[in-house]
N, C-alpha and C positions, 0 to 999 in steps of 0.2 A: 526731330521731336525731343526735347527735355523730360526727361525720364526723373521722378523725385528719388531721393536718396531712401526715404523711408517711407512707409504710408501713418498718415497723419489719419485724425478722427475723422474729416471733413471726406478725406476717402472713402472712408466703412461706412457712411451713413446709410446707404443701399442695400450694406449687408445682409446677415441672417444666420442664425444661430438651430442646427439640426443634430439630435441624438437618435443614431444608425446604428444597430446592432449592439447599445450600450458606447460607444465611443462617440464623442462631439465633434462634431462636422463643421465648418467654417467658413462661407465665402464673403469676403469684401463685396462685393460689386453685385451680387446676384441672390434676388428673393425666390427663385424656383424649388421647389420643393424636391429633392432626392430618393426614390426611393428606395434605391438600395446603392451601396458602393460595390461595384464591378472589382473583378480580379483583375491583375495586370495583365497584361496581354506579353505572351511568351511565343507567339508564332510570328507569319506574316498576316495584319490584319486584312491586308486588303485581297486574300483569296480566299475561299473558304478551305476551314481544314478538313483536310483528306482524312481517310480510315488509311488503314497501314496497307491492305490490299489496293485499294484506290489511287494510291500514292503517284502510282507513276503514267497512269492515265491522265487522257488532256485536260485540263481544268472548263469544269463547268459555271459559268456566270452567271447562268441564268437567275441561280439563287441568290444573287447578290444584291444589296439594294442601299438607294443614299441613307435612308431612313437608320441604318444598322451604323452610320457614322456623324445623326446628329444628335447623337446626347454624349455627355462627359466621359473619356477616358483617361485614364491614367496617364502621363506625359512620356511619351519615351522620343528618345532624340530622332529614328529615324519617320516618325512620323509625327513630330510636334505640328505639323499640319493638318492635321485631322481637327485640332482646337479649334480651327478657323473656317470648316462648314458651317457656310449661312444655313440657319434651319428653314426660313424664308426663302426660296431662293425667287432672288430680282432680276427679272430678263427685260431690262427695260431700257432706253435708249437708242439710236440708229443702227448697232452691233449686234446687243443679247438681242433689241425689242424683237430681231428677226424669230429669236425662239420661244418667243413669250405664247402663240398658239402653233399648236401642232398639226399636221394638215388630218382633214377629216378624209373618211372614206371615199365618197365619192368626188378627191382631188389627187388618189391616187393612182399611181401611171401602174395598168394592168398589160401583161403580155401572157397567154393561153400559156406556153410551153413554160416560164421562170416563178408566173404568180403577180406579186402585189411587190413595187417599193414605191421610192421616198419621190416625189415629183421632181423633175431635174433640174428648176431652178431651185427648188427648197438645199435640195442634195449639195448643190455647190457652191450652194454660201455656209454650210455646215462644216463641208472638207475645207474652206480656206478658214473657217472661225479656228475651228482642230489646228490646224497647223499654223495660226498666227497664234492660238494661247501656247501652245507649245514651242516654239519659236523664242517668245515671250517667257519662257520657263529657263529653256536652256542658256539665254544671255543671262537672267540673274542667278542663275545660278555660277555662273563665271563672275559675274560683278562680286555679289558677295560672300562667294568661294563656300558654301554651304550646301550640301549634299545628300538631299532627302531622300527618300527610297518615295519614287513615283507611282499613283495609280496605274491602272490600263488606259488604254487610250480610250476613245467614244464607239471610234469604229467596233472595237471589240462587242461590242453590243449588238451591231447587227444592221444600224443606220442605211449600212452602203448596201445593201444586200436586198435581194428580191426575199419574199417569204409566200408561202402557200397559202397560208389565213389574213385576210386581212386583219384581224386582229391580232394576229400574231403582229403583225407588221407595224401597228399602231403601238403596241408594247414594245417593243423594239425602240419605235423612236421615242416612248417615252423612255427608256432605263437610258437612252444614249445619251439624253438630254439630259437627266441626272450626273451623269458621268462628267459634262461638261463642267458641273457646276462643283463638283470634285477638285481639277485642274484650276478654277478658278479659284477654290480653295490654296491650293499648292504656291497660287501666284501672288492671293495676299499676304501669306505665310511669308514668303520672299520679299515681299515691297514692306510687310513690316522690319523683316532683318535688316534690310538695304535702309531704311528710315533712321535706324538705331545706330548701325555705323556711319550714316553720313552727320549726324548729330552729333555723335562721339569725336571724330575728326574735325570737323569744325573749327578749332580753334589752332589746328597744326596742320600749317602749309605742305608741308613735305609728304604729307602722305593722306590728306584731305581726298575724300571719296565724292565723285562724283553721285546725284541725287538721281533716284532709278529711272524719274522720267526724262531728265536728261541725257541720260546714257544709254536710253534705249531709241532716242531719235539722234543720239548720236551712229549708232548701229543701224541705222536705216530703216527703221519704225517710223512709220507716215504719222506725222501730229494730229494729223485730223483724223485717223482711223484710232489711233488712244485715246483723244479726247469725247469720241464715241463711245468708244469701250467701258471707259474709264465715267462716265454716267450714271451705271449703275453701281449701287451701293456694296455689293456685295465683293467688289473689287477692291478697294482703297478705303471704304470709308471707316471708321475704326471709334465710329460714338456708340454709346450704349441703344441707339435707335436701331441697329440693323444686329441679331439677334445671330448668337454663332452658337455652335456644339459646347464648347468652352472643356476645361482639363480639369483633371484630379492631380494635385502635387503635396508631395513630402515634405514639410521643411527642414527636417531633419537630411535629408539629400541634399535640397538646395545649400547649405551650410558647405557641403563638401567636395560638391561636384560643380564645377563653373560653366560646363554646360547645358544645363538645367535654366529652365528660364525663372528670372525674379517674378514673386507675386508683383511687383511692384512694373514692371514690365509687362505684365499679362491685363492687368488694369488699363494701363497706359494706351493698350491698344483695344480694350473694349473688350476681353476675354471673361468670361464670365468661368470663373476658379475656385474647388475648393479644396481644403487641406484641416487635417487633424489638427485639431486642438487638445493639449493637456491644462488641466491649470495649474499645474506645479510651472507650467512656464510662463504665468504671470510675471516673478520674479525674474526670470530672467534674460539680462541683457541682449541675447542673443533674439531670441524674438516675442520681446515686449513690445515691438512694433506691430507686430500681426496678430496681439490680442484683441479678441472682440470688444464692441462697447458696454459698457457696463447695463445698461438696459437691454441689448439685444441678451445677451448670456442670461438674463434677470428672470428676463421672460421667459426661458426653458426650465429653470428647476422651480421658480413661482408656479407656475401649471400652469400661467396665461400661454397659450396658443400663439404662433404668430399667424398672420392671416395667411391661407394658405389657398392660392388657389387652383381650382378647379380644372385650370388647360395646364398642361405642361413647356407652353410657351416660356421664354426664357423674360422675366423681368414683366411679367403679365401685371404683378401687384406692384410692382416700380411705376410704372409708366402712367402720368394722368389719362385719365379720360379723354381719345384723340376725338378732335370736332367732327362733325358730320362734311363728310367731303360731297359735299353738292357740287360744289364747282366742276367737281368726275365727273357728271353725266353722266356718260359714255361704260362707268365701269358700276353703278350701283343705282341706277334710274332704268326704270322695265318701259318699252314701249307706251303704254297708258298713261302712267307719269310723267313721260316727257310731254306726251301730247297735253294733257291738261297743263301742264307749265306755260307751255309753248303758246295756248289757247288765252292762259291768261297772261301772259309780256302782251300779244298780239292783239288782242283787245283793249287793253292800255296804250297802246301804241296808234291804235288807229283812231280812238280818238281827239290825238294830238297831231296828229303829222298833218303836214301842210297840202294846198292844194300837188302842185309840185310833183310832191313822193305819193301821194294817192292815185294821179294820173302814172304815171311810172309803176307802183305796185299794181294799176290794172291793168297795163300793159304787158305786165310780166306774169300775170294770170292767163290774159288770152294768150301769147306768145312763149308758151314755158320753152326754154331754152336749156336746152341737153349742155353744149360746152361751155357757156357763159355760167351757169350756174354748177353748184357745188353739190356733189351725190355720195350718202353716207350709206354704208351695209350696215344692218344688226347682224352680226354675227357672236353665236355663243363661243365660248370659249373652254379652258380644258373643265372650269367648275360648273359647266349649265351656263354661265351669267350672260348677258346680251350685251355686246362691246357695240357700241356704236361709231364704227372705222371709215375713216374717209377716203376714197378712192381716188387713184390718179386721174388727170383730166382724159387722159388717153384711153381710161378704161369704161369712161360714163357713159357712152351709149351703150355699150355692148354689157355691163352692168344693168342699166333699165330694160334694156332688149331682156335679158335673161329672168324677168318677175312675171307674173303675171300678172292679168289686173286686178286692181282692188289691194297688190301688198306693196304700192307705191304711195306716196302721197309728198306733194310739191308745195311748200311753203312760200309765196310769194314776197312774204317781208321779208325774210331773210335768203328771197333766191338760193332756196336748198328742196334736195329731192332727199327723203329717208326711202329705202328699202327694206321689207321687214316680212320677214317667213316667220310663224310659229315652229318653232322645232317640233318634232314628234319623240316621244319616248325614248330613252334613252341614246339621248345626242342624234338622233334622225337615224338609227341603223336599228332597222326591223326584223332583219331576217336571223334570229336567234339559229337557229339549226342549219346553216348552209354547208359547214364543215364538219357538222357530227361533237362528242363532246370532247374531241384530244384537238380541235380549231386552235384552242390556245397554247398547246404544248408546243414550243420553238427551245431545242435548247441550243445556246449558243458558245459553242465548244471552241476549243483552240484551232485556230486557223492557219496551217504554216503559209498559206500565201496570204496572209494580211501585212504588209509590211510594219505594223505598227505595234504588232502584238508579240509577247512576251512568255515562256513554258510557266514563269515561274507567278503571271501575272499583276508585273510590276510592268513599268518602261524605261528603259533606256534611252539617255539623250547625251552626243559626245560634245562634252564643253569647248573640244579643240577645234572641232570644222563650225560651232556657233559664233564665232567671232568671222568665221570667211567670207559668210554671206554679208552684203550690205544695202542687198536692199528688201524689205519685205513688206508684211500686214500688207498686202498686194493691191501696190497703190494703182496700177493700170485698172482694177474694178471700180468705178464709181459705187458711191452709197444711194440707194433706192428712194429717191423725195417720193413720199406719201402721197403726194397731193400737192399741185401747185392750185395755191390762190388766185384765180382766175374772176373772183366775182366777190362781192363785199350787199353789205345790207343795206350801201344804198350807189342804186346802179347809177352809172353816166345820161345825162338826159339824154345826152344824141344818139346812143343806141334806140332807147325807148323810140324816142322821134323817126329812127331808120324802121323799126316793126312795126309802128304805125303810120303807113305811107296815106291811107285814108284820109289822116288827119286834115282838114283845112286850115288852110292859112290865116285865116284870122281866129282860129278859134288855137294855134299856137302863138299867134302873138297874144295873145289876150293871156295866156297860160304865162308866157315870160313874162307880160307887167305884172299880175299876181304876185309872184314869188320874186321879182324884185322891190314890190312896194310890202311887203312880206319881213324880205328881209331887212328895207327900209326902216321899217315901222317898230320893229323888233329892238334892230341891235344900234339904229341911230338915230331913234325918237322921229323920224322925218313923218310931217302928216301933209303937210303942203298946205299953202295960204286956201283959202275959198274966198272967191274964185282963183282957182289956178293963175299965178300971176304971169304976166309975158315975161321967156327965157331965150336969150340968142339959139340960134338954130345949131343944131350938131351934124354936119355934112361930113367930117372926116370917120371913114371908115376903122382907122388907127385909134379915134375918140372911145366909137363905141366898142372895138374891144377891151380899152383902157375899163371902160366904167362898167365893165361887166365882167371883168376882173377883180376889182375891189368889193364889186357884188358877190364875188365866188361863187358865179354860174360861166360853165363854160359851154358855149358852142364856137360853131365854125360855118355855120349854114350862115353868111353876111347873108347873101342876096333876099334872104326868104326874112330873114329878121328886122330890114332895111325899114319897113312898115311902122316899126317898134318907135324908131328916133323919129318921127313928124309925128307923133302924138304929145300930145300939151302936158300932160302928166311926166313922164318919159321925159321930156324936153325939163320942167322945172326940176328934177329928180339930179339931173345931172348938172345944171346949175350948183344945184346944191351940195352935189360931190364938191364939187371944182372951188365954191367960196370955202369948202370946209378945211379940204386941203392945201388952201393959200390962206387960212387964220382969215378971211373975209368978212365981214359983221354976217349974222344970221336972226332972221326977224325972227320976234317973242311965238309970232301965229304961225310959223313953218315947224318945228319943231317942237315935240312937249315939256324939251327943256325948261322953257319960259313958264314964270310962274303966273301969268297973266294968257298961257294959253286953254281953248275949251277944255283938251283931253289934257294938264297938266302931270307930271307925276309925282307933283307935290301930294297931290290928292287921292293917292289909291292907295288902295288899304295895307298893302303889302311893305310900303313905306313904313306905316307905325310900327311894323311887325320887327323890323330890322336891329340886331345886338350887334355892337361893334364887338370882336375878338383877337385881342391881342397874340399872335404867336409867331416864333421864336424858334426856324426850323434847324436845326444843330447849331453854329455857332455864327450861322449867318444874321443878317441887320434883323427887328423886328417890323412884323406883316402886322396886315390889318385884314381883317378877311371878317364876314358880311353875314350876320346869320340870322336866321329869321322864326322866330318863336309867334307860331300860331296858338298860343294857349288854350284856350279848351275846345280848339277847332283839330290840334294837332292829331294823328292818328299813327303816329308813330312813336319810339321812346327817344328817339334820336330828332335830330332840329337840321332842317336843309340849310347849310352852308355854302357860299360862293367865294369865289377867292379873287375878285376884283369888283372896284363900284361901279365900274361898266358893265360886267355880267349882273349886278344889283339890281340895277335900273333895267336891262332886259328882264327880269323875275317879275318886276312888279310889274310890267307891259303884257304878260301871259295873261291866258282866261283866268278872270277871276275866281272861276270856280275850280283849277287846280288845286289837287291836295298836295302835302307836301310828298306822299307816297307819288303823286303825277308828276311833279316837278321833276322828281326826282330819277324818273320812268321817259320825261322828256330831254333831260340832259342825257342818259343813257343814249335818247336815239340818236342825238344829232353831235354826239361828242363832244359834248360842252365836261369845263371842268368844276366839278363841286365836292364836297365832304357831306358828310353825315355825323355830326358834330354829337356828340353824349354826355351827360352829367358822368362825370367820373366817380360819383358817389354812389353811382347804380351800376358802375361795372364791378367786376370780381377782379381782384391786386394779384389772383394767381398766373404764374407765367405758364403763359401761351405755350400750348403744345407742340402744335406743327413746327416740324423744322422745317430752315430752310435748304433749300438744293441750290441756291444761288452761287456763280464759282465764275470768275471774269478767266476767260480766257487766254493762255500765254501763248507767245510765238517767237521761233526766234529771228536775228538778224537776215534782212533777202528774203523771209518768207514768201513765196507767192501763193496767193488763196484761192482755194478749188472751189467749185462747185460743191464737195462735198464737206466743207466749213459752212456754207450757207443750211445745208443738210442738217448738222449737228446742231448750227444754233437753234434752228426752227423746232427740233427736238427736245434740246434744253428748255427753252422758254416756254412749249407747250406743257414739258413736265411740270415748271416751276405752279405756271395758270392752273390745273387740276391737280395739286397736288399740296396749294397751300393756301388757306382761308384769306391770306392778309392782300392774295392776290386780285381779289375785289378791289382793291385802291389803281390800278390800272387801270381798270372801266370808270374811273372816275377821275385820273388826270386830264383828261381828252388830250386831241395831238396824237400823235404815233402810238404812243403809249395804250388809250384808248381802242386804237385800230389794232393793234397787232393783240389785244385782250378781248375786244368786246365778243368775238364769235368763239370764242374757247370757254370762259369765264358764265356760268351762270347765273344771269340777274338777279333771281330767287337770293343768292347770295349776298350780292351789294344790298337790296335794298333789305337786309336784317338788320344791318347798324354794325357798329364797333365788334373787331374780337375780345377787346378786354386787355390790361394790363399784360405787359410783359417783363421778363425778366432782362429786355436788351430795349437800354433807352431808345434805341433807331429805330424800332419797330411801332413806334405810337406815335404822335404826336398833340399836342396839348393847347388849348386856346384858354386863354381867361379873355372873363366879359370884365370890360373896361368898367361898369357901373356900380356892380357889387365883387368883382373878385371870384366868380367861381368856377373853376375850371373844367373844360370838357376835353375832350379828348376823340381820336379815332383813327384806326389802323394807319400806318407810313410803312414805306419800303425803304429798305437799304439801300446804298449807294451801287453793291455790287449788284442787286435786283433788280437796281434801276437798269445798271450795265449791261447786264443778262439779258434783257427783255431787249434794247438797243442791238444786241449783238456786238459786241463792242472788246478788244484783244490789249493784252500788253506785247508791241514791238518792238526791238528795244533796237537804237538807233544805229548800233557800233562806237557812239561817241559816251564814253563812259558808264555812268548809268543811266544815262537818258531814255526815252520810250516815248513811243509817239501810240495814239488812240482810234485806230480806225475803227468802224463800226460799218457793219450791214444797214441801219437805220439811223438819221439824226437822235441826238440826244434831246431830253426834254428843255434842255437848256439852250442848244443851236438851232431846234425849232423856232420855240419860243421867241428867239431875235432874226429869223426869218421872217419872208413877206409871208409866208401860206400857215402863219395862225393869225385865222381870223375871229377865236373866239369858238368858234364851232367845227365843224368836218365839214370842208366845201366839196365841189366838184372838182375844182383845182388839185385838192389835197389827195382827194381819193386815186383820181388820173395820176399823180406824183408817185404816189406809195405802190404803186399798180409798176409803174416805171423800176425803182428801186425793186423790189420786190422779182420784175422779169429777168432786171440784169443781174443780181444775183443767185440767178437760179436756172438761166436758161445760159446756155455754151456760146461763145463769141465763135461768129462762123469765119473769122479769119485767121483764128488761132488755133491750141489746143484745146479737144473736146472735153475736156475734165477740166478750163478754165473756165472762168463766170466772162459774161460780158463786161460787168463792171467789175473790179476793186473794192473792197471796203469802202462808202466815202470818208473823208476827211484825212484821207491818208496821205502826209504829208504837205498836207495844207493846214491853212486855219480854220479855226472851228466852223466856220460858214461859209467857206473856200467853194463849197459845193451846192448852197443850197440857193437858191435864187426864186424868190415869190414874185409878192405884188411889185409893179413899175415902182410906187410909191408908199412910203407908208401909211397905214391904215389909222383911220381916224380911231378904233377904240385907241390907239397909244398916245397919239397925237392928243385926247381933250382926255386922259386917264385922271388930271388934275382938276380939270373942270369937272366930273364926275365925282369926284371925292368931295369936292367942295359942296356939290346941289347934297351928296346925302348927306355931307356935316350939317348942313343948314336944316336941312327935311329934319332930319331928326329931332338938332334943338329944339325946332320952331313946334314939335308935336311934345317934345317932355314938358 
């Protein structure tokens, strides 16, 4: 990190100008309101101080609390880590997310004779967290030869320990869990020093300091266990968004002591810092750099107020107004909410979806399916709220076995089961008097058999045996997948076909012509002559799975479907593949290409509708992309946009009575890709609040990928889908992109329209209509966003600095020039992703069990090395010119 020499105006702008006790108070960085200045601290802070009697008895913790270490102290060297408590504390990712809820009452492991403790899977992912953040402690503290006086450990709290109350026991694991986030403290504190001198050295070979996260996977730290770790914000991240304790400094010390940290340093890393101000030292040189701004100082002896507010959160009046995170579901939607949501996608939906997916959705009503389908808990959490958590496939029956009936309910569009208890009063624990009223007194005394704990209530770690060890963050543990994706919103026909054995034979063929002449009709105008004209007969077996491939229906049942090919429809259908894809003439009455046909699409209304939009997406060639202004039929503020004339020409083929709210509701279901285009005159220029979490993953040379890489991505990218507005443009690239968003991402959100201007050109993108010039606009994703959501690593080759790109999922780009985009989400694609998807996540049975069955693809091949579609390509790319041409003409011919 570059560190500035002085702080400049453009620094202070965040600042704030406060008189305490008659003397003026000053921080750069931070508008929180102070309300008094603390004395220095002249003990050890982190035990409480004894009376002089008391002194030599064992230390009590009980009284101890994080809360006593997240507001501002005065800096002193062996605890300049106390600055760096998150006051937020984020347990979130494949590592903390484990302690993000605490287990309730009735999941605690009781024995008559010991009492109440911790459940003994919880128990020992706790002791290897303790002992990989510590672990973690003792290398950089060797790295960067800095040597802070350490908290107590976790255990000292009581975690490991049975207790007589359950409540006692639940207190316990919260002060322990506190304590974690303590040591976490310690460790950003350390990766900021380690940051600072690997900076500094930088430019001198001879003594250039390796960077903390590569010298801790140099020491045998598992990469895929840090980049879990390292997820959550409270670790590394160092922007003014993640909210710390922050310090009180002298500058008058700083001047004379060099190991005193610079204001300018404390900034740098997001430290919210204040320090006396005189104004005798306007003038002078020494620090006229850390004079306030003229208006902040203005506003305290004018009598204007500065706004002051109300919570004692750090940067409360900094921080815009953050968007409403719908996309969360799961963390701010109550049961009845979702369900009305859910009622209304689900209603929109069914009156679009085709024969096809409505046979299939009733399929899957009568045949509800426990392991094919996906099963979510409401469970509350430590504040009341109802987390809606999705459970492993291994756990879904014995999950639904355990409700009762009436607090299940089975969603068939989206093949999901919610489970849902009302809690009762006070987090479901009724029995207020079981232990009398001392239940909650535990105190938690110094332990000489705790090996971790300390007289003095600090901890010791010896820097000299932390380099012996070489291998830890205990890679023999795999990370715990949530949930594999076993089922998607739109199921495989042939299952459906296998639970409905009933079914008759012509009443499935008749279901296949449908939704081939469907798809026909749709995406390549085909209507067929009347009368049906004579087509050569199709006897090869290899034919008809040819053309029911390009169809993107798959089955495998030949002999049942044999029926299909000697019907005269059916038979000119594929004709009509066959002239299409050998460039063969095609008659004006087969197709409604022709402007001399009955149903032409010269002539539907949705043609007049269409704005050609110029755009321009970073410094690539310029697009033409397709928008369609319903004027005063419109019911939205935004304008349904498409991004090819072949997806055009399927728009104006829909029911004409789609709004553009439908359209938009239908591209959703079937993964088509479209925008939601905006006058840019009606969005607000202010920059966008949400940040991103986007961060492309590194590895080094020979990596081999575990199963628990496939773990972390699926975590990151679930984080990035609920956790950032702009992430509604996923649900709306179709292709992978689409699939791996549309069941995380809440629709309610896509179809609201644009987030609005931003302060990072990447994050918008921009169309002018070609006729008048006026630009619109609507959310884009970053490159590394795009990465993220891909799963996609930097590997770096061994041959200088070269790096090659594997990825968990194709890119939007190696999709795209594969056979399996056909414009929409076939059966093909979903069976593919379903593939992808098992091999990175389930264990190769002739290898190692912590290896994935596949590899990243495209590793060490070329970018579509791996992806193999349709036999041929598909006609939307093949006539993509001849489709551009009918709408240049359509259009003129209507101005």
């Amino acid at each position: 990190m570059n560190l500035p020499r002085t702080l400049c105006d453009s620094d202070k702008e965040k600042g704030r100008v406060q008189i305490i006790n008659g003397d003026i108070f000053y921080s750069p960085n931070c508008r929180k309101e102070l309300k008094s200045i603390p004395e220095r601290d002249v003990h050890n802070i982190l035990r409480p101080c004894p009376s002089y009697e008391n002194i030599r008895k064992p230390t009590n913790f009980s009284a101890t609390s994080l809360t006593d270490y997240q507001s501002p102290r005065w800096w002193s060297i062996p605890f300049g880590w106390v600055a760096f408590v998150p006051r937020i504390p984020d347990f979130t990712g494949p590592i903390l997310g484990r302690m993000n809820r605490l287990p309730h009452r009735h999941e605690l492991h009781y024995e008559e004779d010991t009492g109440y403790s911790m459940p003994s899977q919880i128990l020992q992912d706790w002791l290897y967290l303790e002992r990989d953040i510590v672990r973690a402690v003792e290398l950089l503290i060797v790295h960067t030869k800095w040597t802070p006086l350490l908290p107590a450990f976790p255990t000292v709290f009581g975690y490991r320990h049975p207790h007589k109350s359950w409540r006692t026991a639940l207190k316990a694991f919260d002060r322990s869990r506190n304590w974690f986030v303590m040591w976490i403290a310690v460790l950003s504190y350390l990766i900021a020093v380690a940051e600072t001198e690997t900076s500094a050295r930088k430019n001198y070979p001879l003594i250039a300091l390796t960077d903390w996260y590569s010298y801790l996977v140099q020491t045998g730290c598992s990469e895929t266990w840090l980049e879990g770790f390292t997820m959550s914000s409270m670790v590394c991240d160092f922007n003014f968004w993640v909210e710390r304790a922050g310090t009180i400094v002298s500058l008058e010390d700083l001047r004379v002591d060099n190991k005193l940290p610079k204001v300018e340093w404390l900034c740098a890393f997001g430290i919210p810092n204040w320090y006396q101000w005189k104004l005798e030292w306007s003038n002078d040189t020494r620090f006229k750099a850390y004079a306030p701004l003229p208006h902040q100082i203005q506003s305290v002896f004018s009598g204007i107020p500065a706004p002051i507010s109300q919570s004692t959160d750090v940067l409360q009046n900094l921080l815009p107004a953050s968007p409403t995170n719908d996309s969360c579901q799961t963390k701010r939607t109550t049961w009845a909410e979702f369900q009305a949501d859910r009622y209304a996608i689900n209603t929109q939906r069914e009156r679009m979806e085709s024969l096809q997916h409505r046979n299939e959705r009733l399929a899957r009503e009568r045949h509800r399916g426990t392991m094919t389908a996906t099963v979510f808990e409401w469970i509350p959490n430590d504040d009341g709220n109802l987390i809606r958590t999705k459970v492993s496939i291994e756990r879904n029956q014995t999950t639904l076995e355990g409700y009762e009936k009436g607090y299940t309910h089975y969603d068939a569009f989206w093949n999901e089961w919610d489970c849902y208890t009302e809690p009762s009063e006070g987090g479901g624990f009724d029995d207020e008097n079981e232990y009398g009223n001392n239940a909650d007194c535990d105190n938690f005394a110094f332990e000489s058999d705790t090996p971790f704990s300390h007289p003095e209530g600090i901890s010791e770690v010896d820097p000299v045996s932390a380099e012996r060890r070489t291998e830890w963050a205990h890679k023999e543990r795999p990370i715990v997948l949530s949930a594999d994706r076993e089922s998607s919103p739109l199921e495989d026909g042939l299952e459906q076909e296998n639970e409905d054995e009933r079914m008759r034979d012509d009443i499935f063929v008749q279901g296949l012509e449908t939704e081939i002449f469907r798809v026909l009709r749709l995406h390549f105008g085909f209507t067929g002559t009347l009368p049906p004209a004579a087509s050569p007969p199709v006897d090869n077996s290899k034919d008809w799975s040819r053309f029911m491939r390009v169809m993107g229906i798959k089955f495998v049942d030949i002999e049942r479907a044999e029926p299909l090919f000697k019907r005269t429809n059916i038979l000119a259908a594929c004709d009509f593949i066959r002239r299409l894809q050998s460039n063969a003439a095609i008659l004006e009455d087969e197709w409604d290409l022709g402007k001399s046909h009955w149903a032409t699409v010269y002539l539907t209304h949705r043609m007049s509708c269409i704005r050609l939009l110029k755009v321009k997406p970073s410094n690539e060639c310029t697009l033409t992309w397709y928008m369609f202004d319903f004027g005063s039929a419109r019911t939205q503020p935004w304008m349904f946009t498409v991004l090819s004339a072949t997806t055009a020409l399927t728009v104006c083929r829909l029911d004409s009575s789609y709004t553009d709210k439908d359209l938009a509701t239908y591209f959703l279901q079937f993964g088509m890709a479209f925008r939601t285009m905006q006058c840019s005159t009606f969005l607000t220029r202010a920059p966008y609040s949400t940040k991103s979490t986007a961060k492309r993953a590194s590895r080094m040379q020979g990596y081999q990928f575990l199963i628990d890489d496939f773990v972390n991505f699926e975590s990151r990218a679930t984080n990035f889908l609920t956790e950032n507005r702009r992430a509604r443009i996923a649900c709306m690239m179709g292709g992978v992109m689409w699939r791996v968003a549309c069941s995380v991402v809440n629709w309610k959100i896509v179809l609201r329209g644009p987030s609005g201007w931003s302060s990072d050109y990447r994050e918008y993108i921009i169309g002018v209509q070609e006729d008048n010039s006026m630009e619109f606009i609507d959310d884009a994703l970053t490159g590394d966003e795009i990465s993220d959501l891909c799963g996609m690593y930097y590997v770096l080759t061994g041959k200088g600095y070269q790096y090659e790109n594997p990825s968990w999922y194709p890119t939007p780009q190696s999709f795209a020039s594969s056979g399996f985009d056909y414009g929409y989400w076939s059966d093909f694609c979903e069976a593919q992703f379903k593939n992808w998807h098992s091999k990175g996540s389930k264990p190769d049975p002739t290898a190692r069990p912590e290896l994935p069955a596949r590899q990243p693809i495209n590793k060490g091949a070329s970018e579509n090395g791996e992806l193999s579609g349709r036999p041929d390509p598909g006609p939307c790319s093949e006539y993509a010119g001849l489709h551009e041409g009918i709408l240049n003409d359509g259009i003129s011919c209507l101005l």
